[in-house]
C-alpha positions in Angstrom: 103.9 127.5 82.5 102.6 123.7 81.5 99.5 123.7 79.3 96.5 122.1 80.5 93.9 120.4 78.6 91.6 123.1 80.0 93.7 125.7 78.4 92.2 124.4 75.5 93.8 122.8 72.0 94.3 126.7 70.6 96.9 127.1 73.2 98.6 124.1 72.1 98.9 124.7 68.8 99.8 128.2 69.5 102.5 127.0 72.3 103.7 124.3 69.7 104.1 127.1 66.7 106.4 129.7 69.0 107.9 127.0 70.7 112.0 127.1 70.2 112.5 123.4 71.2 114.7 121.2 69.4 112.4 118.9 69.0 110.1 121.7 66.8 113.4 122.5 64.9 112.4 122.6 60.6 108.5 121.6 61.1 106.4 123.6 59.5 103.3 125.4 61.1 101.1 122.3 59.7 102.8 119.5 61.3 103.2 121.9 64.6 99.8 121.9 65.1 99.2 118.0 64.6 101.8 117.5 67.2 99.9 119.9 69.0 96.3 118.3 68.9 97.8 114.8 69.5 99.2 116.4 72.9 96.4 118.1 74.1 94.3 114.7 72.7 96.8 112.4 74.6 96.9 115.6 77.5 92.7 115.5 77.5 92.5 111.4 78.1 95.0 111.1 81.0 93.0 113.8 82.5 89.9 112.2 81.8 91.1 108.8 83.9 92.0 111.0 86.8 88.6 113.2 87.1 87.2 109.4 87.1 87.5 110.0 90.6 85.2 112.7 90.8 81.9 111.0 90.4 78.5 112.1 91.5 76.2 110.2 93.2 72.8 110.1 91.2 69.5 108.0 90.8 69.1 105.6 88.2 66.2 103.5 87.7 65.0 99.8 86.7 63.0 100.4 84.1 61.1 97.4 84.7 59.8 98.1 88.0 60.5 101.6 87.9 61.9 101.6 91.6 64.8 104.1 92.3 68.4 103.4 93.5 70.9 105.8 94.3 74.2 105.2 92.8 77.0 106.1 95.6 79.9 105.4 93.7 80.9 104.7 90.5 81.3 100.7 90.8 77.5 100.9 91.8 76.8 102.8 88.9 78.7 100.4 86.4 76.9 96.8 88.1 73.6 98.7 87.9 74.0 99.8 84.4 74.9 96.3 83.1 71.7 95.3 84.8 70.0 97.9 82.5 69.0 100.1 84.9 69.0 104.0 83.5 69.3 107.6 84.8 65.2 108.0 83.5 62.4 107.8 86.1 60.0 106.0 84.2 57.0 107.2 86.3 57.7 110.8 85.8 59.9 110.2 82.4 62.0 113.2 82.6 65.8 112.1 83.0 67.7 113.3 85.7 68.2 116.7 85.4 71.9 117.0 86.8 73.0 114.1 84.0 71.1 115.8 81.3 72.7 119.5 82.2 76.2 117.7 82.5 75.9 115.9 78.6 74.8 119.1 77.5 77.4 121.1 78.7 80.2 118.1 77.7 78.8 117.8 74.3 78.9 122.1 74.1 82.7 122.0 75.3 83.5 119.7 73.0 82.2 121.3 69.9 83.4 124.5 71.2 87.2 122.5 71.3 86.3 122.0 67.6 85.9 124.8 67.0 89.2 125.7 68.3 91.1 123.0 66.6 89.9 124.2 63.2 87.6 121.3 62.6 84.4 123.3 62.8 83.3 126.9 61.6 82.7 129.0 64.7 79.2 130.3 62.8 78.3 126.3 62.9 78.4 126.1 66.8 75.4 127.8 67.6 73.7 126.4 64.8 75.2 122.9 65.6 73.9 123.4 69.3 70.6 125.0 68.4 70.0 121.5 66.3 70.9 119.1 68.7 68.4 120.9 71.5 65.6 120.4 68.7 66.1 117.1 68.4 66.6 116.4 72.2 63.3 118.0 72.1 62.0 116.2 69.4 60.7 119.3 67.4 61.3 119.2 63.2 65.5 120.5 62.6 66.0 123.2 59.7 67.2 122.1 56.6 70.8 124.2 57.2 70.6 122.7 60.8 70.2 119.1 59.5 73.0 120.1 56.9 75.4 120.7 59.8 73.9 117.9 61.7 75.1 115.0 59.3 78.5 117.2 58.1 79.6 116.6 61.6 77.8 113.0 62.0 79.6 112.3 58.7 83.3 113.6 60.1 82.9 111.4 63.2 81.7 108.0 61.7 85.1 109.2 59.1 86.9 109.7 62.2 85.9 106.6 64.3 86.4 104.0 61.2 89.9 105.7 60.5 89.3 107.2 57.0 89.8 110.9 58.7 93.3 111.6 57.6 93.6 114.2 60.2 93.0 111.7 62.6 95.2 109.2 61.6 98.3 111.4 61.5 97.0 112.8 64.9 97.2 109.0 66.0 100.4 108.9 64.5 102.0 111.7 66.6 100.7 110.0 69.9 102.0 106.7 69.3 105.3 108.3 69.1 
């Protein structure tokens, strides 16, 4: 049975380690599961430009007149965000609700994939969730929260500027 991003990056590592293909043939556990994540990484982002299909229609507003327009598809969506327009209602200033629920549960999934790749203690995600709802909410975050809060801040920004050696070897493995 194929693996599916959805599956999740655990099942790819575990797939990778039992796996009798040649290609697996005299690598270690370690380099099993980089090939692994780079998969379900590469796996994740061609299913991420097919669900690009499956937008939503939604409001989004010009926040200089405040007047509403509904965003049919997603080329409507793209003009009026280069125009600056946003998903906020500036008369009532709550954003839309279906967006918000959406990033939230997107930014949830993907620390829970974290989690599963070994990149994040499982006791952190609720912490790491709980302290990202306080700030949304703009209330004062813990000192543990904050802690977590700039660990993970920290691996990203390590991550995105290409000093994270786990992500340039995952990089590696794609390109190949």
């Amino acid at each position: 049975m194929p693996l599916k991003p959805s599956d999740g990056a655990g099942a790819y590592v575990k797939d990778f380690r039992k796996s009798k293909a040649p290609q697996f043939k005299g690598k270690s556990n370690k380099k099993k599961q980089q090939m692994a994540i780079a998969a379900y990484l590469d796996d994740k982002d061609d299913q991420k430009e097919s669900t690009m299909d499956s937008f939503k229609k939604h409001m989004m507003y010009d926040p200089k007149t405040g007047k509403g327009y509904k965003a049919e598809k997603e080329a409507d969506h793209l003009r009026m965000k280069k125009k600056g327009y946003t998903h906020d209602d500036p008369k009532s200033k709550k954003v839309e609700e279906s967006v918000l629920h959406e990033a939230q549960d997107q930014t949830t999934q993907r620390l829970k994939m974290l989690v599963n790749m070994g990149m994040m203690d499982k006791k952190d995600l609720q912490r790491m969730i709980r302290a990202l709802d306080m700030v949304k909410e703009g209330k004062p975050v813990g000192k543990v929260e904050r802690k977590i809060l700039f660990t993970m801040l920290n691996e990203l920004i390590g991550m995105i500027t290409g000093d994270d050696q786990m992500f340039m070897k995952a990089k590696k493995v794609v390109k190949k």
